[in-house]
C-alpha positions as CSV (number, residue, x, y, z in Angstrom):
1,X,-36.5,58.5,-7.6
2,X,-35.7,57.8,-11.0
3,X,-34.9,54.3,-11.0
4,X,-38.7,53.6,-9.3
5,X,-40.2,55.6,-12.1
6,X,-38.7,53.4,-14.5
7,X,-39.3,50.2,-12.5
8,X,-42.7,51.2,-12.5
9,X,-42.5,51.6,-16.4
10,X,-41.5,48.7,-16.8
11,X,-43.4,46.5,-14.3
12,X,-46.8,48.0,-14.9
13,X,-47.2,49.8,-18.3
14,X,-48.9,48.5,-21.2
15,X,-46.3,46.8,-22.9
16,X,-46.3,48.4,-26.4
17,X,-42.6,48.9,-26.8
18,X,-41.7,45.2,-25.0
19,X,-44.0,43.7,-27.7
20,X,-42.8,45.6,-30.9
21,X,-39.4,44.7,-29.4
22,X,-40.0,40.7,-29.3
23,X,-41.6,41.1,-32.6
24,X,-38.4,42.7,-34.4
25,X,-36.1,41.5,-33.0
26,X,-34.5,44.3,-30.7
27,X,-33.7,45.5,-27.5
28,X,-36.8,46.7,-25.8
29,X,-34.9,49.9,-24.3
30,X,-34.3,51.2,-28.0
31,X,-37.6,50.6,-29.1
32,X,-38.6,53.2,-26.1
33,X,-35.9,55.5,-27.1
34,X,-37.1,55.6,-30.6
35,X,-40.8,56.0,-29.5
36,X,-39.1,59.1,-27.2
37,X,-37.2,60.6,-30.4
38,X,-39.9,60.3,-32.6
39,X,-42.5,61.9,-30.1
40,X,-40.1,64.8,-29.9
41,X,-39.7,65.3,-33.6
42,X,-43.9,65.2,-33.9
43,X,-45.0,67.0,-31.5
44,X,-46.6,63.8,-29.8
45,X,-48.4,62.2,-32.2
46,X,-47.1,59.0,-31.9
47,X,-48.7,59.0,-27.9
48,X,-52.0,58.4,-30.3
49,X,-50.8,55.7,-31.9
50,X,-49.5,54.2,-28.5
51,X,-52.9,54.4,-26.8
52,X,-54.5,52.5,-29.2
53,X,-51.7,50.2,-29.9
54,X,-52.1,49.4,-26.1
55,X,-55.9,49.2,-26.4
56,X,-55.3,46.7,-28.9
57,X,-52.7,44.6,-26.5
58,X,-55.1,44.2,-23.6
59,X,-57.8,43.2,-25.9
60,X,-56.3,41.4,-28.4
61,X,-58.7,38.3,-27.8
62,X,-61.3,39.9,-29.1
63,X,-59.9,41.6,-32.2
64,X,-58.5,37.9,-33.1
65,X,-60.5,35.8,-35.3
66,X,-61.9,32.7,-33.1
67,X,-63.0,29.6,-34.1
68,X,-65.9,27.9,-32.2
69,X,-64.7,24.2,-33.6
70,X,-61.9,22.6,-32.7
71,X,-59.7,21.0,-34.9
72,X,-60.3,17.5,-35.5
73,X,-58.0,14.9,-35.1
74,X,-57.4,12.5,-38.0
75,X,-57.9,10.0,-35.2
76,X,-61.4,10.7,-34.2
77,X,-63.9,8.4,-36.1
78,X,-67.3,9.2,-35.8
């Protein structure tokens, strides 16, 4: 029972803890362990900060900056 919850974890959740782990550097499974820990020691708080970290992860095409032009080549002479 346990192993399917955590395949399910890690097959379908947002991906918060896989991205801050490619970021730094570090074993995704820590990164979850320290997001446990530290939800522990604040009384949850950090489940905020996860939310909209995740909000931000789905929809980071709109929160970056997008150019309408494309490059130009030094090869295109108009």
């Amino acid at each position: 029972m346990i192993h399917k919850i955590v395949q399910w974890f890690e097959q379908k959740a947002f991906g918060v803890c896989e991205w801050w782990g490619k970021k730094l550097g570090i074993n995704t499974t820590k990164v979850r362990m320290y997001f446990i820990y530290l939800s522990f020691f604040t009384f949850g708080s950090p489940i905020i900060l996860y939310f909209i970290m995740a909000f931000i992860l789905e929809n980071k095409n709109y929160f970056k900056p997008s150019f309408t032009k494309k490059r130009r080549s030094v090869w295109d002479i108009e």
